[in-house]
C-alpha positions as CSV (number, residue, x, y, z in Angstrom):
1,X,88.7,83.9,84.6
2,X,88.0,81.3,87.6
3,X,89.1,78.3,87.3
4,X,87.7,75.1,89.0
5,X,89.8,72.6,90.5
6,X,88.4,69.5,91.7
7,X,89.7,67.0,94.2
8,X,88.6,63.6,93.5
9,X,90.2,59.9,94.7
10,X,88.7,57.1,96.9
11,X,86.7,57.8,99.7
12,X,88.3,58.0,103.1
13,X,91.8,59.3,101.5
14,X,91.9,62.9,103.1
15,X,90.0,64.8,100.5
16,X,87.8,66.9,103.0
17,X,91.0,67.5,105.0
18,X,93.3,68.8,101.8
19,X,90.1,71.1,101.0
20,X,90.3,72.0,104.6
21,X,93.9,73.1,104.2
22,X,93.7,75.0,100.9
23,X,90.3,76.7,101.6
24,X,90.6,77.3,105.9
25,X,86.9,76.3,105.7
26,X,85.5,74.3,108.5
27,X,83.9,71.2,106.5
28,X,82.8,67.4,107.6
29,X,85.6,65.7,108.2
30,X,85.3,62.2,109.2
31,X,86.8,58.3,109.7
32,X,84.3,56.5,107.1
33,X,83.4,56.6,103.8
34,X,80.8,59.3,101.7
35,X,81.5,61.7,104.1
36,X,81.5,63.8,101.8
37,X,78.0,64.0,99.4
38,X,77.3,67.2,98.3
39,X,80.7,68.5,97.0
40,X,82.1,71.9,99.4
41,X,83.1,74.4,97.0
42,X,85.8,77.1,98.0
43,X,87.3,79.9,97.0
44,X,91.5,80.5,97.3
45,X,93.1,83.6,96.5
46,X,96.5,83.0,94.6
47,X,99.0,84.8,96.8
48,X,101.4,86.8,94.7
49,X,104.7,88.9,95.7
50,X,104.1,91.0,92.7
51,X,100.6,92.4,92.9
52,X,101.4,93.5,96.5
53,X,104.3,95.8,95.0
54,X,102.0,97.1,92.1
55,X,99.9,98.2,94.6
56,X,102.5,100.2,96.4
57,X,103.6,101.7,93.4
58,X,100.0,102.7,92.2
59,X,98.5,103.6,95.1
60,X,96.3,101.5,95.7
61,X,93.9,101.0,98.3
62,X,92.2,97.4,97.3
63,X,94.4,94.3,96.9
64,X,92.4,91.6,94.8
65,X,94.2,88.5,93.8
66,X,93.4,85.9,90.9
67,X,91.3,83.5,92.5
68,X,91.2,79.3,92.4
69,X,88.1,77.5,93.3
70,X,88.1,74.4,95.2
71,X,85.9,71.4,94.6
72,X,85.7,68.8,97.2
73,X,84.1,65.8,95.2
74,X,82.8,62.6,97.5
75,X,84.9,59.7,96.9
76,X,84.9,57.4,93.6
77,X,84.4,54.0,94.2
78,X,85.0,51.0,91.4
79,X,82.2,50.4,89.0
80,X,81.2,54.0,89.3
81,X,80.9,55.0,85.8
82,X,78.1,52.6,86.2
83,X,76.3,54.1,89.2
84,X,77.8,52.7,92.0
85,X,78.6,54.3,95.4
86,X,76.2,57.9,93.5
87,X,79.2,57.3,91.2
88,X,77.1,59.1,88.1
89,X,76.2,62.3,90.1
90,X,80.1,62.6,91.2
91,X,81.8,61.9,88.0
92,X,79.2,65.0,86.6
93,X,80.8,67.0,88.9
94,X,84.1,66.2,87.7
95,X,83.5,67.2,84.0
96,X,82.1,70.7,85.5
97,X,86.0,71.4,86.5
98,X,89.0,72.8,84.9
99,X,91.4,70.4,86.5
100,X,91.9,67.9,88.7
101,X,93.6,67.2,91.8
102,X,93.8,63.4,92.1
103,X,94.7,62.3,96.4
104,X,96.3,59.2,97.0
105,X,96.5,57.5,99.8
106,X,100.4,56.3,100.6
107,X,99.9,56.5,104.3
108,X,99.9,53.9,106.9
109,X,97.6,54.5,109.7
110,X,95.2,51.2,111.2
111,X,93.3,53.6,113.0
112,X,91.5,55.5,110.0
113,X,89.9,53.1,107.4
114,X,90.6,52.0,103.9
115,X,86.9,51.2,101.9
116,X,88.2,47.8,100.9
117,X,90.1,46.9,103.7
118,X,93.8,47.1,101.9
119,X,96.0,50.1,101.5
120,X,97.8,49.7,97.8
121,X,98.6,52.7,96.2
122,X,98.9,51.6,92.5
123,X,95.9,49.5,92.7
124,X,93.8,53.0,94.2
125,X,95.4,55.1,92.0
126,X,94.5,52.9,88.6
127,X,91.0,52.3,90.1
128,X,90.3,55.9,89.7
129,X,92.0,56.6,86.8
130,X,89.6,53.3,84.9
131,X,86.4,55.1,85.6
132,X,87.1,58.3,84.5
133,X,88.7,56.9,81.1
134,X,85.2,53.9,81.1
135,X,82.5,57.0,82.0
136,X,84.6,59.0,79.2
137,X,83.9,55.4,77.0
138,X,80.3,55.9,77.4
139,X,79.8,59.6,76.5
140,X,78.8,60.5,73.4
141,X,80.3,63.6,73.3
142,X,83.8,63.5,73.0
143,X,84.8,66.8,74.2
144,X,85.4,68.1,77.7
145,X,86.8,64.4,78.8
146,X,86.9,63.8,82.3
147,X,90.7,61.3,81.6
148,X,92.4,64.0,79.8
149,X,91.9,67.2,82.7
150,X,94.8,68.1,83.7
151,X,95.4,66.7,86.4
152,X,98.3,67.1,90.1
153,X,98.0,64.0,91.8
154,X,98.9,64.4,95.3
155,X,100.3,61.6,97.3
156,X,99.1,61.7,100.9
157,X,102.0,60.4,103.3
158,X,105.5,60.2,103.7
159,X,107.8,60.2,100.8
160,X,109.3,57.2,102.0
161,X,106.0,55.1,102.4
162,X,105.7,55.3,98.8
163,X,105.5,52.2,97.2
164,X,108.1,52.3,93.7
165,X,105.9,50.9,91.6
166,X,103.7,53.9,92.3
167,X,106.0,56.9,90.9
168,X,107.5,54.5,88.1
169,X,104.1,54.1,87.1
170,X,103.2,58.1,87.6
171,X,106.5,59.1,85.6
172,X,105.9,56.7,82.5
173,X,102.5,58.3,82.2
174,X,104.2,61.7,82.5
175,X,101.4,62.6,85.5
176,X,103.0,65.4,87.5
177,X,102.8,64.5,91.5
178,X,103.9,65.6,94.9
179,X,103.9,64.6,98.3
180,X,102.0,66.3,101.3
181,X,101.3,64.1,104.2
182,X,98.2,66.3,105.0
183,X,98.0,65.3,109.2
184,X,101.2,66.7,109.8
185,X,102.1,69.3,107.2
186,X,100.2,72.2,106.8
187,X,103.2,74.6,105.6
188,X,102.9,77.3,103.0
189,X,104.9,76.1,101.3
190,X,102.7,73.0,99.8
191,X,100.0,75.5,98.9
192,X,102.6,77.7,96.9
193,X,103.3,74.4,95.0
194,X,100.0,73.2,94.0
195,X,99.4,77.0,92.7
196,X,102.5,77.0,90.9
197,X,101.6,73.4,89.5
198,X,98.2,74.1,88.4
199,X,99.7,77.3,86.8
200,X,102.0,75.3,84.8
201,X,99.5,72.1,84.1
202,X,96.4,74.7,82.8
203,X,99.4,76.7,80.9
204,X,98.5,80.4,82.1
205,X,100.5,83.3,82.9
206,X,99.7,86.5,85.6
207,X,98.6,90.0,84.4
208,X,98.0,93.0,86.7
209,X,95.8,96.2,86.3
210,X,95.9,98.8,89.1
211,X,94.9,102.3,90.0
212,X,94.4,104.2,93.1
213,X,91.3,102.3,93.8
214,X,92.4,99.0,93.6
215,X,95.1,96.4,91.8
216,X,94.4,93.2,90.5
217,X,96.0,89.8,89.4
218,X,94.1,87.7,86.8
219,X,94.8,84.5,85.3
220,X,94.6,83.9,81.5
221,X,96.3,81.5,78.8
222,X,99.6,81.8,77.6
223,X,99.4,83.5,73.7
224,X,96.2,85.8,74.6
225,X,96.2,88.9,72.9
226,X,95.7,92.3,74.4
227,X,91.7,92.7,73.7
228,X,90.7,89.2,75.2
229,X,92.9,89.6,78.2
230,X,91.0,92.9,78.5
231,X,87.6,91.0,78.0
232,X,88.6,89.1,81.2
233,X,88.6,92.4,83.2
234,X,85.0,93.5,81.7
235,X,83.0,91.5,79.2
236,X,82.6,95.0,77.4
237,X,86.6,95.9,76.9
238,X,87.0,93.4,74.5
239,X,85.1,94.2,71.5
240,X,85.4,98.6,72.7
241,X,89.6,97.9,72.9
242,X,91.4,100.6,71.4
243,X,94.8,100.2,72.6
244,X,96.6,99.5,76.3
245,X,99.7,101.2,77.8
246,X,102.3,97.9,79.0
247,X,105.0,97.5,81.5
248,X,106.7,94.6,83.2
249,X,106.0,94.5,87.3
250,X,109.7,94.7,87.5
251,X,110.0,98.1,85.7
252,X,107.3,99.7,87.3
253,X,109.2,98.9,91.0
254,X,112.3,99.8,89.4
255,X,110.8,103.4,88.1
256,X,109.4,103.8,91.5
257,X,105.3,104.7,90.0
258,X,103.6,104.8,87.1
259,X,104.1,108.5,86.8
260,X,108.0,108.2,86.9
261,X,108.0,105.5,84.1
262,X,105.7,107.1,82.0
263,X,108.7,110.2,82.6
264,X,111.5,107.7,81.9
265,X,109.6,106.4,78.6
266,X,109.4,103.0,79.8
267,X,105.7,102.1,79.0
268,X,105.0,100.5,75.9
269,X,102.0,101.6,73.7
270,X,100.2,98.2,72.5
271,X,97.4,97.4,70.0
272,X,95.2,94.8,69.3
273,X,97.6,92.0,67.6
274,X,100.1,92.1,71.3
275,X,100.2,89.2,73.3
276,X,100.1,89.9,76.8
277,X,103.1,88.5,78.7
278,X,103.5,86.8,82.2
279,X,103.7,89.9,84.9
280,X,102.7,92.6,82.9
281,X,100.8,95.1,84.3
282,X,98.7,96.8,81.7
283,X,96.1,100.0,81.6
284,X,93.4,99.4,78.8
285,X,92.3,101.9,76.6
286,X,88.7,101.8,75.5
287,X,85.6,103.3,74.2
């Protein structure tokens, strides 16, 4: 399962830079605005404690983490949903994603430009927000709407160069935000929160499957039962699931291997109606 997030806001916020950060690829990075045409697209393993001791206690030679993809989309501008600034080309792109990262600019710096000349938060926060829910006015299709992605919107700056008005108006929406001021933090840390956040936001949980050749994280949707989250491994274990032998990360490291808890009775036989749970590591049964 890979899921697509896009980074959209105005142009000239630090969205190449934050896409920098998350994806350590070299991109176009630069003080004026439509840097950024084509979108950059990225790939981020999701760096996970658990799957490394899986591995240990399996065996395994191959680490391969749950992935996120990274869109960096060229910057929105008002009246887009009407063409302007390419605005049609980059709002397509948005639909194309699972979620959305929406950058703010809460920074003062004269030195690197603002499009219109005026740094106000609320003003280029709402801006965005209007042609997303006016391009989502002219579809015809009501599905897939770009307003109602989820959506981490990530305040570029100094907590205390916040303007009030701004998080009053994120909190009575009930948008989920943090701060980053991307020129001078570049900790762990923030990247372990936007993971954890986009986790939460798309509602998924972590599963594991391992063997001496390799183990695995992937991602998939709180409530998915055994044969779909074995459908996300291989297309063809899905529909040929018989039945998959279960056990929490937790009580695998505390048995010591797969061997040992198999010994100490601790793996669970499951069928088809179980409903995979956050950190289970699971070996699927099929024909």
């Amino acid at each position: 399962m890979k899921l697509s997030i896009g980074i959209v806001g105005l142009p000239n916020v630090g969205k190449s830079l934050l896409f920098k950060i998350l994806t350590k690829q070299e991109v176009n990075i630069a003080n004026y605005p439509f840097c950024t045409i084509n979108p950059n697209v990225g790939v981020v393993p999701a760096k996970d404690e658990h799957l490394k001791k899986v591995a240990a206690m399996m065996g395994s030679k191959q680490i391969l983490p749950a992935v996120f993809e990274f869109m960096d989309i060229a910057g929105l501008v008002r009246g887009a949903h009407q063409g302007a600034g390419l605005g049609n080309q980059f709002l397509a792109q948005i639909r194309e994603v699972d979620a959305i990262i929406h950058l703010v600019r809460i920074f003062q710096d004269s030195e690197i430009v603002h499009f219109e000349g005026k740094i106000e938060p609320l003003a280029d926060f709402e801006a965005v927000e209007n042609e997303l829910k006016m391009k989502d006015e002219q579809s015809k299709e009501k599905i897939n709407l770009l307003s109602l992605k989820p959506q981490l919107v990530v305040l570029n700056g100094q907590e205390n160069e916040t303007p009030l008005q701004l998080t009053e108006a994120l909190k009575k929406i009930n948008r989920h935000y943090l701060f980053w001021d991307l020129k001078n933090e570049f900790g762990e840390k923030n990247l372990q929160k936007i993971f954890s956040a986009f986790k939460n936001l798309l509602d998924l949980i972590t599963f594991y499957t391992a063997n001496e050749n390799e183990a695995r994280s992937w991602f998939v949707k709180k409530g998915t039962l055994a044969p779909q989250a074995a459908g996300v491994v291989h297309t063809d274990f899905e529909n040929k699931f018989i039945k998959a032998e279960v056990i929490s990360w937790q009580k695998l490291v505390d048995a010591g291997s797969w061997h040992n808890a198999k010994q100490k009775g601790w793996l669970r036989l499951e069928g088809r109606e179980y409903v995979v749970q956050d950190s289970d590591v699971i070996v699927i049964k099929h024909g």
